[in-house]
NUGU-508020 format. One record per residue (C-alpha): y, z, x; residue in three letters. Coordinates in steps of 0.25 Angstrom, whole numbers, plus 5000, padded with zeros to 4 digits. Each point is the difference from the previous one (the first is absolute). Layout:
REM NUGU-508020
<<Y, Z, X>, ALA>
...
REM end
This chain:
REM NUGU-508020
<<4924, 5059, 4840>, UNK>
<<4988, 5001, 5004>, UNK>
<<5000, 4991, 5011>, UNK>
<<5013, 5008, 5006>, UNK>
<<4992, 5014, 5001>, UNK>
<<4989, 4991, 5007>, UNK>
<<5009, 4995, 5010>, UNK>
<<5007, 5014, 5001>, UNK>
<<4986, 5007, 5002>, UNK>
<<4996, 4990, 5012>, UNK>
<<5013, 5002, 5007>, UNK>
<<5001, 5015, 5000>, UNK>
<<4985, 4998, 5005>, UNK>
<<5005, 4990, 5011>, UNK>
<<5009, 5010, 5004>, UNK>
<<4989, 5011, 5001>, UNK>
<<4990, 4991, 5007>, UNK>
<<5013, 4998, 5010>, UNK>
<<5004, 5014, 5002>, UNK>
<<4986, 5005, 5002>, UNK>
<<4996, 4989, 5012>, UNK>
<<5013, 5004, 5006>, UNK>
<<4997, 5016, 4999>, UNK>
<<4987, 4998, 5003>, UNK>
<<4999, 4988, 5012>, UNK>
<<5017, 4998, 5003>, UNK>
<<4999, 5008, 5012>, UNK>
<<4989, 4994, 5008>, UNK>
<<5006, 4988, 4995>, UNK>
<<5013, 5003, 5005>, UNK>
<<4995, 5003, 5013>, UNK>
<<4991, 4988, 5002>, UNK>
<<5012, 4991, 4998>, UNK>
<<5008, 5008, 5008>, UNK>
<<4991, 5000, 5011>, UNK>
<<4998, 4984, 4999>, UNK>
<<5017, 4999, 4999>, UNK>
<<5004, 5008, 5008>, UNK>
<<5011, 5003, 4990>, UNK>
<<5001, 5010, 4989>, UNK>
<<5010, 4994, 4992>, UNK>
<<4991, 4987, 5000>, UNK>
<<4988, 5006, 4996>, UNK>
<<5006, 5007, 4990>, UNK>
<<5003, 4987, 4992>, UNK>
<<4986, 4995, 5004>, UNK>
<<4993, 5011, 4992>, UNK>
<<5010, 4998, 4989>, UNK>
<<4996, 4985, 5000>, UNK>
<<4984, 5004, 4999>, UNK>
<<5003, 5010, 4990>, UNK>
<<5006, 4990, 4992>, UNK>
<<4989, 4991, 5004>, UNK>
<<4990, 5010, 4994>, UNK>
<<5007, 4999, 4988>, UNK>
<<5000, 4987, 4997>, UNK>
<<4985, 4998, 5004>, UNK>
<<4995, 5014, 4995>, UNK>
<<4986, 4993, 4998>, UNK>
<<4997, 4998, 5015>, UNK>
<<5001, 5015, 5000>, UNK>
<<4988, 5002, 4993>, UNK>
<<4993, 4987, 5000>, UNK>
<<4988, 5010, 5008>, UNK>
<<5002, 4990, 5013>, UNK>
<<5003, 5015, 5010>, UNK>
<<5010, 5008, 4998>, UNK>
<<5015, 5003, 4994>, UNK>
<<5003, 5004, 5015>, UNK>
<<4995, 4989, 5008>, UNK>
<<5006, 4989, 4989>, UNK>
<<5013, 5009, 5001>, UNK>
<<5000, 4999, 5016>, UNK>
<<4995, 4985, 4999>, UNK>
<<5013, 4995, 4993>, UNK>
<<5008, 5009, 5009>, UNK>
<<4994, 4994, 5012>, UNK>
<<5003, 4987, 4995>, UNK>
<<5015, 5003, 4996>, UNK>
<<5002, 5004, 5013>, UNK>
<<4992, 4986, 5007>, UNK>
<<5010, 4992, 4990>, UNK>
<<5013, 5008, 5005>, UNK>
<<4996, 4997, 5014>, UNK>
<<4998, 4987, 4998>, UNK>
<<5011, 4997, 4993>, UNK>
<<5009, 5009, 5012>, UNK>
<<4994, 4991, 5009>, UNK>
<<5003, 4987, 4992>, UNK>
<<5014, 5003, 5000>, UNK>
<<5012, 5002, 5012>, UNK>
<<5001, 5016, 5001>, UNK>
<<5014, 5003, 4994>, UNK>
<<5009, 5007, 5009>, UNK>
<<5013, 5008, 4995>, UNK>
<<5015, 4993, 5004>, UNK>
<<5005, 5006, 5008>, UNK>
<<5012, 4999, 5011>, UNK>
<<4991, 4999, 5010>, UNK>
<<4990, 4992, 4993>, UNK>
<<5007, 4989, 4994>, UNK>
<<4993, 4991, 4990>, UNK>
<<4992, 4988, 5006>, UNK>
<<5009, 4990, 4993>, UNK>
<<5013, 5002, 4994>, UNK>
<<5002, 4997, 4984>, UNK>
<<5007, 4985, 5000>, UNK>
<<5006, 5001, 4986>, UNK>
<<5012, 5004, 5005>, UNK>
<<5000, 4987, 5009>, UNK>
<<4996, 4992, 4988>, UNK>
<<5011, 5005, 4991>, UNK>
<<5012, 4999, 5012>, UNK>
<<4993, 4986, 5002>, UNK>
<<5001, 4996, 4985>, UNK>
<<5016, 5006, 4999>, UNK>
<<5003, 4992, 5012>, UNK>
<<4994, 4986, 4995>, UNK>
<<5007, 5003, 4986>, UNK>
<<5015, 5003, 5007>, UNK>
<<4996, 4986, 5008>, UNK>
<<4999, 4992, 4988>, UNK>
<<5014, 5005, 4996>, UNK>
<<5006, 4996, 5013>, UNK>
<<5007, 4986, 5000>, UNK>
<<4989, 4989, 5006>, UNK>
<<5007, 5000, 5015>, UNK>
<<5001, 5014, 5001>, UNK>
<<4984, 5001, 4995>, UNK>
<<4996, 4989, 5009>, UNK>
<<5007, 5006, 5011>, UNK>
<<4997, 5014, 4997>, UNK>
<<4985, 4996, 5000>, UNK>
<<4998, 4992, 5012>, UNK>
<<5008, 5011, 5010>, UNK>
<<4994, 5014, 4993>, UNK>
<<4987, 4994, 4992>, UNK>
<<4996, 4990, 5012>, UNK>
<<5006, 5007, 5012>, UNK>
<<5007, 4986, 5004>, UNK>
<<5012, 5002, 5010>, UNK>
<<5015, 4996, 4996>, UNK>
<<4996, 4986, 5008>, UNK>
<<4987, 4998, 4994>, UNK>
<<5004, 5003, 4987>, UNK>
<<5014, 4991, 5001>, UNK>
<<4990, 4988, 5005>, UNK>
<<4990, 5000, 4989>, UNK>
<<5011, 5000, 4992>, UNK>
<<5008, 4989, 5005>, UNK>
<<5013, 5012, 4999>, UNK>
<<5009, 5005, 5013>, UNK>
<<4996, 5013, 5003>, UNK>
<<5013, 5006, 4996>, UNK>
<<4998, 4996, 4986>, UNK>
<<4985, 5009, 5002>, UNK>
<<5007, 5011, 5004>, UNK>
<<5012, 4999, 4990>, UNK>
<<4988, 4999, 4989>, UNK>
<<4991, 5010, 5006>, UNK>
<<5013, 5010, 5000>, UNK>
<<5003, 4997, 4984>, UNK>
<<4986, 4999, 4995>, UNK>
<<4996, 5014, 5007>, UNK>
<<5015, 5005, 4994>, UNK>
<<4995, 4995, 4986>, UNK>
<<4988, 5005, 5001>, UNK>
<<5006, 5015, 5005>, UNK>
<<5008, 4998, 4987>, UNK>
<<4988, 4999, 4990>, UNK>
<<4993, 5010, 5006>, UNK>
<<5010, 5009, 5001>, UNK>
<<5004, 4996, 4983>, UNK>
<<4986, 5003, 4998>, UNK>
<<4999, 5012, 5005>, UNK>
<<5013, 5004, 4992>, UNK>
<<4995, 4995, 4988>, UNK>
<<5011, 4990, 4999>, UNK>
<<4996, 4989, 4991>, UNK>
<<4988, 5006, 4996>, UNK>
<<4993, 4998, 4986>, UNK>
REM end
C-alpha cells in the first residue's frame, strides 16, 4: 500500500510540476513555436509534446545547467527543427479534389476484375479460353489468331462469340447470386 500512495504522490506532483510550467512559460512558449510554424494549430501540439517532454525528464529542470525557460524553449525549438524536417522529408499532401485528382489511381479494383476474369477463364471450355485469350488478352486479330492456331477464322469468331456469351452468363449469375455458396 505503501508503494501505491508513493506512486500516487509523484503523479499528482508530476501533474503540478506540468501545470505550473504551462502557467508560468506556456505562453512565450506558444508564441515561440508559433512564430517558428507559422501555424497555431501546430505549435499548439509542439508545446504539448515539450510539456510532456518535461514531464518525463523533470530532472533537466533542475539539474542548475540555466533556466526552466531556456530548457523549455530549447526542446521547443527542437520540436519545431524535427517537424520541419520531417515536412520536408515527405511529399506535401494535398486534399482530393475534382479538380485535383490523385497522382495515381488505386489498382485494386484492376487486380480484383483481373483475378474474376482469369477465374471465369478457367471455367471456359479450352477452345474458347485459348481463343478468348489470344484475341482479348494478346490483342491478335481474327487471322493472326486463326493462323497460330492452325483454325479457319470462322471457327475464331464462332468461339470468340460463345466463349464471351459464357462468360456474360457467369457473370451476370454471379451478380445474381445464382450458384452461390
Amino acid at each position: 500500500m505503501a508503494g501505491f500512495r508513493t506512486r500516487h504522490r509523484q503523479q499528482v506532483a508530476d501533474e503540478a510540476l506540468v501545470r505550473s510550467l504551462f502557467e508560468e512559460h506556456g505562453k512565450a512558449m506558444l508564441a515561440y513555436a508559433t512564430r517558428l510554424l507559422g501555424d497555431r494549430a501546430a505549435a499548439e501540439d509542439v508545446v504539448q509534446e515539450a510539456l510532456v517532454r518535461a514531464w518525463r525528464h523533470p530532472e533537466s529542470l533542475v539539474n542548475g545547467k540555466g533556466s526552466v525557460r531556456g530548457w523549455l524553449l530549447t526542446v521547443v525549438r527542437n520540436l519545431v527543427t524535427d517537424k520541419i524536417r520531417a515536412r520536408a522529408a515527405r511529399p506535401t499532401e494535398v486534399a482530393e479534389s475534382p479538380t485535383t485528382v490523385p497522382v495515381a489511381r488505386d489498382h485494386s479494383d484492376q487486380v480484383v476484375d483481373s483475378m474474376v476474369v482469369l477465374a471465369a477463364l478457367d471455367d471456359l471450355s479450352a477452345e474458347h479460353r485459348e481463343v478468348l485469350e489470344h484475341v482479348y488478352l494478346h490483342g491478335r486479330t481474327v487471322g493472326e489468331t486463326a493462323e497460330r492456331l492452325g483454325i479457319p477464322p470462322g471457327t475464331v469468331k464462332s468461339r470468340s462469340y460463345y466463349g464471351l456469351r459464357a462468360l456474360r452468363e457467369q457473370f451476370r449469375s454471379q451478380r445474381l447470386g445464382v450458384g452461390a455458396a
